[in-house]
Structures are given as structure tokens and as C-alpha cells.
N, C-alpha and C positions, 0 to 999 in steps of 0.2 A: 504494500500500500504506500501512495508515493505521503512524503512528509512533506508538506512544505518550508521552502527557507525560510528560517527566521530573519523578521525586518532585521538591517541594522548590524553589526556586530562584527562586520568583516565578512569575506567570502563562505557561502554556504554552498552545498551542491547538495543536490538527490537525484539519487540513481533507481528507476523504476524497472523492475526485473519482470521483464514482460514475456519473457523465453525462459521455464523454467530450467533448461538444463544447458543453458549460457551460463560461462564462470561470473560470478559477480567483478565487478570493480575491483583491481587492488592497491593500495597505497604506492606509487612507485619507488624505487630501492635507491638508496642515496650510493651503490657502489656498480648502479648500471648493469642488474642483472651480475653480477659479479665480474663482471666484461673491465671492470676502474682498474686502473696498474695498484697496485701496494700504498706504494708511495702518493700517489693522486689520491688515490682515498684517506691517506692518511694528513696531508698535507694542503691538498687541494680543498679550499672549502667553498670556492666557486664550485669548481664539479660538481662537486658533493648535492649541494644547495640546488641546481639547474638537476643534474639527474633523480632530485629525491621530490621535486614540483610537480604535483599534481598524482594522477591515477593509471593505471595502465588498462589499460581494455583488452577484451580477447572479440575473437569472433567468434559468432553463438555455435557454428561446429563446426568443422574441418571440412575443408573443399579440395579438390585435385583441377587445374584448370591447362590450359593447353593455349598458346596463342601463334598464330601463324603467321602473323605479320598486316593481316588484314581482320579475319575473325577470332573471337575466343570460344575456345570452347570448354564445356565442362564435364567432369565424369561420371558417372552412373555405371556405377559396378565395372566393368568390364568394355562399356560403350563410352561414345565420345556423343556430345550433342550439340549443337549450336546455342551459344549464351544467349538468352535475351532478356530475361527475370524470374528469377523461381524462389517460388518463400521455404519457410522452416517447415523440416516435416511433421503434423499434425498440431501447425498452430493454432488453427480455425475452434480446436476444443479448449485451447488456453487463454485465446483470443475472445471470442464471442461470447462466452457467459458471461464476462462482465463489462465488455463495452457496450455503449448504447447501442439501439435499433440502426441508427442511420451509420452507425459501421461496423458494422456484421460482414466479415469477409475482405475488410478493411488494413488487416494487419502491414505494418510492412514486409516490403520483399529481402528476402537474405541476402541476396545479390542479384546482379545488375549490371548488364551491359550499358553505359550510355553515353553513346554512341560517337563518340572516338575510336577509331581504331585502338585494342589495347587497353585504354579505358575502363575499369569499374569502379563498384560501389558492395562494399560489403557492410551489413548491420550485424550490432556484438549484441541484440535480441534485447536491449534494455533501450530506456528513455532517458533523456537526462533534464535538469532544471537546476537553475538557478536563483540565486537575492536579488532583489530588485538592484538594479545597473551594473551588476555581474554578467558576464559572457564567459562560454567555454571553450578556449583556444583546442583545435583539434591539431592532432600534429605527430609527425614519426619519433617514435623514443628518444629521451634524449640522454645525447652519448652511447647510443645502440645502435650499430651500424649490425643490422640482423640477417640482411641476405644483401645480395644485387639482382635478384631477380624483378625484384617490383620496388616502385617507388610510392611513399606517403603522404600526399599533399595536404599541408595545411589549410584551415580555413576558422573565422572566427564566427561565430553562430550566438546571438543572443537570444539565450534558452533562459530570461526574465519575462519576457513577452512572448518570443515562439514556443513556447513550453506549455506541458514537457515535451519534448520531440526527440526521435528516432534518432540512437546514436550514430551515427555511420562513419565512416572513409570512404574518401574516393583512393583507388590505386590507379598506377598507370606500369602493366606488365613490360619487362624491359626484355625479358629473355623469350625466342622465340623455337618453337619445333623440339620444348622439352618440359617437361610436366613441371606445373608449380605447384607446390603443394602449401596451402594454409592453414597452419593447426591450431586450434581451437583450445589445446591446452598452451599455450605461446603466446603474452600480449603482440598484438597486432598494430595499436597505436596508444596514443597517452592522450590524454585529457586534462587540462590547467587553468584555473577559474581568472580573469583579467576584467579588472576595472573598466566598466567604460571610459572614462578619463581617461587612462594610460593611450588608447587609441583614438580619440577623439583628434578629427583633421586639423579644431583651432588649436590643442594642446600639440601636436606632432608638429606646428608652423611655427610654434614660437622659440625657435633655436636661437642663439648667437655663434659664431665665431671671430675670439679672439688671436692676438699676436701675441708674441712673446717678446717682442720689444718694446712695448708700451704699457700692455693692458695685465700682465701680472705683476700680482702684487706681493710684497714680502710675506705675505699668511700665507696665499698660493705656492709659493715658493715651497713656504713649509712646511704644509699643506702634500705636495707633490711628495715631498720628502721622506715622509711618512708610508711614503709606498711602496717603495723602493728598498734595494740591500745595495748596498757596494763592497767592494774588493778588501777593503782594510775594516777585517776584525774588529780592531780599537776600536774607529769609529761607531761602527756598527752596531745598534741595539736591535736588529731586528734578526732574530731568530727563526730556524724554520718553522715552517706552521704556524706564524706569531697571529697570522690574518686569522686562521683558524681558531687559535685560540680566544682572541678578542671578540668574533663572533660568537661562536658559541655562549662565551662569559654574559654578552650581554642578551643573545636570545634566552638563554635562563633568569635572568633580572627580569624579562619580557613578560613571561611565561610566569613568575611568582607570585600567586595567591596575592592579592592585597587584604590584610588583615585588618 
């Protein structure tokens, strides 16, 4: 049963499990599938932070697809057939009992030709929604480079208003005249909730560029300084992982109960 977000509070999402036997949603893993080197994981707290944003998605079950260059096709046991849109098998009894009369037969489609060559569209069998002026950036893993066979396009979808609506990706198959296979226990894409603000065209217009011969200033300077390591020890007070640590120290302040 979908929960709605709570007004207010910072980003909220609900995931409506509308395919019972689609994996839910999972938290995504701040070491990238375990794919992060040692060292990155242990020092990197950008990585960390970007691979651990947001949710990983699966697709509701495993597909074998075939693409020739011009058509895809898909498998059925043993046979091959021409892609054009085929839903989940026996949705219509998961589907129909509880949605209204006017969509009766309505569910969405599991996949989907459309109509690019190469081209589709897979659903992970859930809905999504979001807080009021929250959107859910759709997008390939991140720091997961998990095949080359097909590509993940992003897209931003505000599921505040369009909601709840049909999780999907669009793919666009790279490899031709050899079976790609999509497994249903394997996220497939990631999901990460974004302000409207952060994309908004007046917010995105209002940039500066500065020089460095006029417009920084001795804070900037030291400022900049702070970010950096250099060559001489002595100097140097910044440690490795020091980024790491000062994040974390202060997402825990963040995160503390106020009493």
C-alpha cells in the first residue's frame, strides 16, 4: 500500500510494489557493488557518498533479448520473436483486483520496443513517488560500469505531480547478433531523489566566472588551501582520508538527536 510522503522534512520517496515477485528497492552500497578499489573506499568519501545516493532497482524478471542491428528480438523458451511490448506474466490477477474499473487490463508493459532501432524500455514492476518539489533522477549505477552490452539513459521525472508512476528505463542495446541477457536478481538502474531547485533553468543561469588575477580573495586563497596536500610533510596538515574524516564527523553532528 503506497504511503504517502511526508510534507516537509527533506526528501521522501515511496516505492509501490505493484509486481509481486519484482525485488523491492535497495538502498545502494556506498562500495559500488563491491566493484570500489580498497583504498577509494576507504579514503574516497566522494565515491563513497555518489555510489551510496539513492536506491538500486532491479527489473521485475529476467529477459534474454537478441538485436540485429535493425530489430530486437526476445526469447520464449527456445524461440526468438519480434519485440514490440509484452507485460508480466499473470499480472492482470495482481493488477485488476485493486485498481479501479477504468483500468482493468491497464497494467504497465514489462518491456518495450520504442521505436529506435535498438531502443527499449524495461519496468522493475513497482511505482514510484515522491515530496512535494522532489523529483527522481533515473540513471545507470553509479560507479558501476556492469556490462557494454547496453547503455542507461538518464532522465528526471517528477513523481510529486506524475505520481505514483511506472518505474522504468529506457536502454539502448549496443551489442549486436548475441544474446543479452537481463537478470532480475542484478540492479539494473538507480534511483536518487533531486530538489527541484537544484534543476531549475533560473537556478542553472545564474553562474559566474571568475579570474585569478583580480577576483580572489585572501579567504579564497585559503579557502582553496584547504583542499589540497603538497609535497612537504612539515607543511602539510592534511592527512589521508582527512576529507573523509571531517565529513563523516560532521554528518554524525547532523544526524544527533537534539535533546
Amino acid at each position: 500500500m503506497l504511503q504517502s510522503p511526508a510534507a516537509g522534512g527533506g526528501p521522501n520517496i515511496s516505492f509501490v510494489h505493484a509486481y509481486p515477485h519484482a525485488l523491492p528497492a535497495m538502498r545502494a552500497d556506498q562500495s559500488a557493488l563491491g566493484s570500489m578499489p580498497t583504498s577509494a573506499f576507504q579514503y574516497c568519501e566522494a565515491m563513497r557518498t555518489a555510489s551510496g545516493f539513492g536506491w538500486y532497482i532491479f527489473p521485475a524478471m529476467s529477459v534474454e533479448l537478441l538485436f540485429d542491428g535493425v530489430d530486437t528480438y526476445i526469447a520464449h523458451g527456445s524461440e526468438w520473436e519480434r519485440l514490440t511490448s509484452e507485460g508480466l506474466p499473470e499480472i492482470e490477477s495482481w493488477w485488476n483486483p485493486y485498481c479501479p474499473e477504468y483500468l482493468v487490463d491497464m497494467a504497465p508493459p514489462f518491456i518495450s520496443a520504442i521505436g529506435v532501432p535498438g531502443y527499449i524500455q524495461i519496468w522493475s514492476g513497482l511505482l514510484v513517488q515522491t515530496a512535494k518539489d522532489w523529483s527522481a533522477l533515473i540513471r545507470p549505477l553509479a560507479n558501476v560500469k556492469n556490462t557494454s552490452q547496453f547503455f542507461c539513459f538518464e532522465g528526471i521525472v517528477e513523481t510529486d505531480h506524475y505520481a505514483p508512476a511506472p518505474l522504468f528505463i529506457n536502454l539502448r542495446l549496443q551489442t549486436t547478433n548475441a544474446v543479452i541477457e537481463i537478470r532480475a536478481d542484478e540492479p539494473l538502474f538507480q534511483v536518487q531523489p533531486v530538489h527541484r531547485a537544484s534543476y531549475d533553468a533560473q537556478n542553472l543561469n545564474a553562474f559566474t566566472h571568475r579570474t585569478l588575477s583580480d577576483e580572489m580573495t585572501d579567504e579564497d586563497w585559503a579557502g582553496y588551501r584547504r583542499t589540497i596536500r603538497t609535497a612537504n610533510p612539515i607543511e602539510d596538515d592534511h592527512s589521508v582520508g582527512q576529507y573523509a574524516v571531517e565529513l563523516r564527523r560532521r554528518s554524525k553532528k547532523r544526524d544527533k538527536p537534539k535533546s
